[in-house]
TIVEX-941002 format. One record per residue (C-alpha): x, y, z. Coordinates in pm, whole numbers, padded with zeros to 5 digits, always signed. Layout:
# residues N
XYZ
...
# end
This chain:
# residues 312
-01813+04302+04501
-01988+04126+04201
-02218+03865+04184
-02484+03726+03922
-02856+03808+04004
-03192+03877+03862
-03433+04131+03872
-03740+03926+03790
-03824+03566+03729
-03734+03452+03383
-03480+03318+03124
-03123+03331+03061
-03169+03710+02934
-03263+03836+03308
-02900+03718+03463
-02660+04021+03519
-02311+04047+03670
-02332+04335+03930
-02226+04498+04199
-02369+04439+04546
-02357+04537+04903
-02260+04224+05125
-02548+04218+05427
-02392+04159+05786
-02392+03813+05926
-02650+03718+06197
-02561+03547+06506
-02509+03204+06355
-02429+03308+05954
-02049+03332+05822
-01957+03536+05534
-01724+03316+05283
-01503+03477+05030
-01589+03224+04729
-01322+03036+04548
-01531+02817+04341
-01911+02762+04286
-02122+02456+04121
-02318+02505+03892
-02696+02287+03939
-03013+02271+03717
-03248+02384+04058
-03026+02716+04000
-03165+02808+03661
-03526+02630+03821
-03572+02926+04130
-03464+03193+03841
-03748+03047+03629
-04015+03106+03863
-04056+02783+03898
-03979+02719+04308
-04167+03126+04313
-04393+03035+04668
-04075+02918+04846
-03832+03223+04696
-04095+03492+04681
-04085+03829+04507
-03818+04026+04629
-03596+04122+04398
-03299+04149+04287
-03232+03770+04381
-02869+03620+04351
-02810+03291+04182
-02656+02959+04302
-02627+02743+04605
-02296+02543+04627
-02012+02685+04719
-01677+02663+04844
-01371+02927+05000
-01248+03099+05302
-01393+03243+05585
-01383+03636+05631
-01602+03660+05913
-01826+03493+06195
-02159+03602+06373
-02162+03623+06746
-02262+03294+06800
-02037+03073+06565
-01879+02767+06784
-01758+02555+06477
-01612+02718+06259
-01361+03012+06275
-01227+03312+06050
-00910+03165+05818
-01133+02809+05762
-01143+02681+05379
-01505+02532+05379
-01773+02426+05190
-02129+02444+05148
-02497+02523+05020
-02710+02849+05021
-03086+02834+05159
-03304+02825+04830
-03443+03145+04949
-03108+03310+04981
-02880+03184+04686
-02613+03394+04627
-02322+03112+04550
-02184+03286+04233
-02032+03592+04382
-01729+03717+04493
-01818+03667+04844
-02153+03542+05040
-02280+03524+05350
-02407+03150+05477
-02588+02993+05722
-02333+02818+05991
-02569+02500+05982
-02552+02417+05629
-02154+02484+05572
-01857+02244+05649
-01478+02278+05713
-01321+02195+05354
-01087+01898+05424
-00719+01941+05252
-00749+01682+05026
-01004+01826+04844
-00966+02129+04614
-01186+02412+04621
-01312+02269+04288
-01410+01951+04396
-01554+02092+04733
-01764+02286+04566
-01928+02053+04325
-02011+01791+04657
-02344+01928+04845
-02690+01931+04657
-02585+01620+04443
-02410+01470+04758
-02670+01522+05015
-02924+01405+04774
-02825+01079+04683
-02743+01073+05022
-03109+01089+05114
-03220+00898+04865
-02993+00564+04950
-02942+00647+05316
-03233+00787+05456
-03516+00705+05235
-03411+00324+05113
-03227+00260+05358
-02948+00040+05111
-02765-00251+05253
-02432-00418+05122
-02573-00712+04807
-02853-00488+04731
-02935-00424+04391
-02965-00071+04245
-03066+00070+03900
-02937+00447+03844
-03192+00585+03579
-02951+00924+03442
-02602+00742+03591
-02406+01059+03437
-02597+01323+03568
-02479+01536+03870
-02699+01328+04124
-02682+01002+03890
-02334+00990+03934
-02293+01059+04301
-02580+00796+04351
-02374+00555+04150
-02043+00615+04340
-02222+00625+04672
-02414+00295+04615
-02125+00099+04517
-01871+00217+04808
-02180+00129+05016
-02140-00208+04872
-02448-00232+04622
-02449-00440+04257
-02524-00132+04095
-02703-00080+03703
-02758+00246+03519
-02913+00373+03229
-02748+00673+03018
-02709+00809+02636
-02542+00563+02424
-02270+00748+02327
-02162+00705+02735
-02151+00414+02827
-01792+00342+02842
-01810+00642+03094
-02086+00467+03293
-01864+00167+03314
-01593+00334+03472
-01774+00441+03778
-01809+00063+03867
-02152+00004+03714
-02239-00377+03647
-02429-00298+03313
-02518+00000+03172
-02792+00015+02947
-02884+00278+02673
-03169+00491+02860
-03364+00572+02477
-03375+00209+02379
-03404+00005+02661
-03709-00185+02740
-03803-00222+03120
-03946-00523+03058
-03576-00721+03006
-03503-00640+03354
-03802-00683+03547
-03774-00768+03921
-03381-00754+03939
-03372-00463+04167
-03412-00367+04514
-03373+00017+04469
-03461+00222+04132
-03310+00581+04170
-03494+00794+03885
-03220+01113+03896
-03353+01177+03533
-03689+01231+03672
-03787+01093+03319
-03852+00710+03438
-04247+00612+03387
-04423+00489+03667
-04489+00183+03553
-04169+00149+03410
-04030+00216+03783
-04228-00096+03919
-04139-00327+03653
-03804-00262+03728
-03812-00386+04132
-03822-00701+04321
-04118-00777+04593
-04048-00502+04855
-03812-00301+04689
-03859+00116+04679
-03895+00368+04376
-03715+00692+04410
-03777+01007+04251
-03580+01364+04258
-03793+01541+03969
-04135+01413+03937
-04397+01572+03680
-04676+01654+03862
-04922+01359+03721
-04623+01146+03844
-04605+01321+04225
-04956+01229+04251
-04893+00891+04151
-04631+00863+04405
-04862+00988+04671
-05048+00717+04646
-04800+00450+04581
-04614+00282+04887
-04330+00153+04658
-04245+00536+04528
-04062+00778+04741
-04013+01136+04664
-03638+01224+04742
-03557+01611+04893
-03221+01697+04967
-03221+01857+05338
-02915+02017+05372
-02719+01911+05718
-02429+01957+05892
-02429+01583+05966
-02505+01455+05639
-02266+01703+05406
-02004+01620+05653
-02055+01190+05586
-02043+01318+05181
-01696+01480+05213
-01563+01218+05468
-01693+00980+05170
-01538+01255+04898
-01202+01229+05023
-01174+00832+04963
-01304+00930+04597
-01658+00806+04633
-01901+01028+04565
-01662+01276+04383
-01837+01444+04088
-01693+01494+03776
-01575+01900+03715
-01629+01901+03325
-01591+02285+03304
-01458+02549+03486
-01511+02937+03406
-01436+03248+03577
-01688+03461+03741
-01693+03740+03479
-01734+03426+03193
-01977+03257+03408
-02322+03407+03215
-02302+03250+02890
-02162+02950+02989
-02470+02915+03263
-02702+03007+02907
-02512+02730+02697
-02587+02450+02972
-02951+02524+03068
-03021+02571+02712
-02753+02267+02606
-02797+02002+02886
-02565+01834+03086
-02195+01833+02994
-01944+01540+03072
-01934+01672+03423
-02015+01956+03669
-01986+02317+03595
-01758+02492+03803
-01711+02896+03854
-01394+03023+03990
-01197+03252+04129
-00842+03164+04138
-00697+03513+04066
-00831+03616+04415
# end
């Protein structure tokens, strides 16, 4: 069995394609032979160093969290979900371990893969899903006629926030490159605006709910941008900005907490097409390295990077 790890904290250059030894599943893990993984920037963020006093220093670590494929295996005290199941799901942070042949997950944090979704498309739904999940669900608690502004409406997140807030019944803005904004348009966006030339300032107070998924939206630029009461949210702040928000009632700090209950509402949504990200690329497992290099190093593509492994 292969998979792509690291044997210290660093750039591009540390990833290697390698053999491994599977550990057994606990009482409430699964191991998952992996048809297709998604690729997302916190994945190249925990090989940085950057998330180092939640991964710690054991080495070598595997890379990537979403996943989906078919069940090998269950632990002794597996109830949900049974050996033969396509499913989907994430990897704990401290884990990872996504792009591999096979893996071995955490019961609470996978999902049975519903039919009408490919392995593909399964595997691009959780960390993007769940998150703009949070952020619109749980944290602003959105409401049909709301108003929303998607700051980064193409992005992995930006565009499941988009989908999500306008099958939730939202009038729903965006901001994204110029060269895009035909794309933005076609996700059901009201008006899209060009995120380097637009002025905050010609849309002050129009907006209930500003969803920074850029994590590149100003502060002030974030306030200007609501109505009386309305809520700020934030998946990447810079640390002068997190301490900003600490103190600010109107800002909220979005975290994805992976859920049974939560990853399961995304796919039920996912199947009816809203939130279903984008696949822009799709690689196989032995391609996977430079590819990972080109879009850490590149940026975003027109979509979601997807590993596979349809030969298996």
């Amino acid at each position: 069995m292969k998979r792509i790890q690291y044997h210290r904290y660093g750039g591009p250059e540390e990833m290697r394609l390698e053999e491994f030894e599977l550990d057994r599943p606990m009482a409430r893990q699964i191991v998952v032979r992996v048809k297709a993984a998604s690729v997302n920037p916190v994945d190249w963020k925990i090989r940085n160093g950057a998330m180092w006093f939640m991964t710690g220093r054991r080495f070598p670590r595997a890379m990537g969290s979403d996943f989906a494929g078919v069940v090998e295996a269950v632990g002794a005290s597996v109830t949900r979900i049974k050996v033969g199941d396509a499913v989907l799901g994430t990897m704990s942070m401290k884990a990872g371990g996504a792009f591999a042949d096979r893996l071995v997950a955490d019961e609470k944090l996978v999902v049975v893969k519903p039919a009408a979704l490919s392995f593909d498309q399964a595997a691009t739904l959780p960390i993007v899903g769940v998150t703009a999940w949070c952020g619109l669900v749980d944290k602003a608690q959105l409401q049909p006629g709301q108003s929303v502004f998607v700051h980064g409406c193409l992005g992995g997140v930006g565009r499941a926030a988009t989908q999500l807030a306008v099958s939730l019944g939202a009038d729903v803005a965006g901001s994204c490159r110029g060269t895009a904004m035909d794309d933005a348009r076609a996700l059901g966006l009201s008006r899209v605006v060009d995120y380097q030339q637009f002025s905050a300032d010609t849309l002050q107070r129009q907006f209930d709910v500003v969803f920074d998924t850029a994590g590149t939206l100003s502060m002030r630029d974030g306030r200007t941008l609501l109505k009386p009461g309305g809520i700020v949210l934030d998946i990447n702040p810079s640390t002068g900005k997190l301490f900003g928000i600490l103190l600010s009632p109107q800002h909220k700090m979005v975290v994805a907490k992976p859920s049974t209950e939560v990853l399961a509402k995304v796919v039920e949504m996912a199947v009816t097409g809203r939130p279903c990200p984008v696949i822009g690329m799709t690689v196989p497992l032995v391609k996977a390295i430079p590819a990972l290099t080109a879009l850490e190093q590149q940026g975003t593509p027109k979509g979601k990077l997807v590993i596979t492994w349809h030969h298996q």
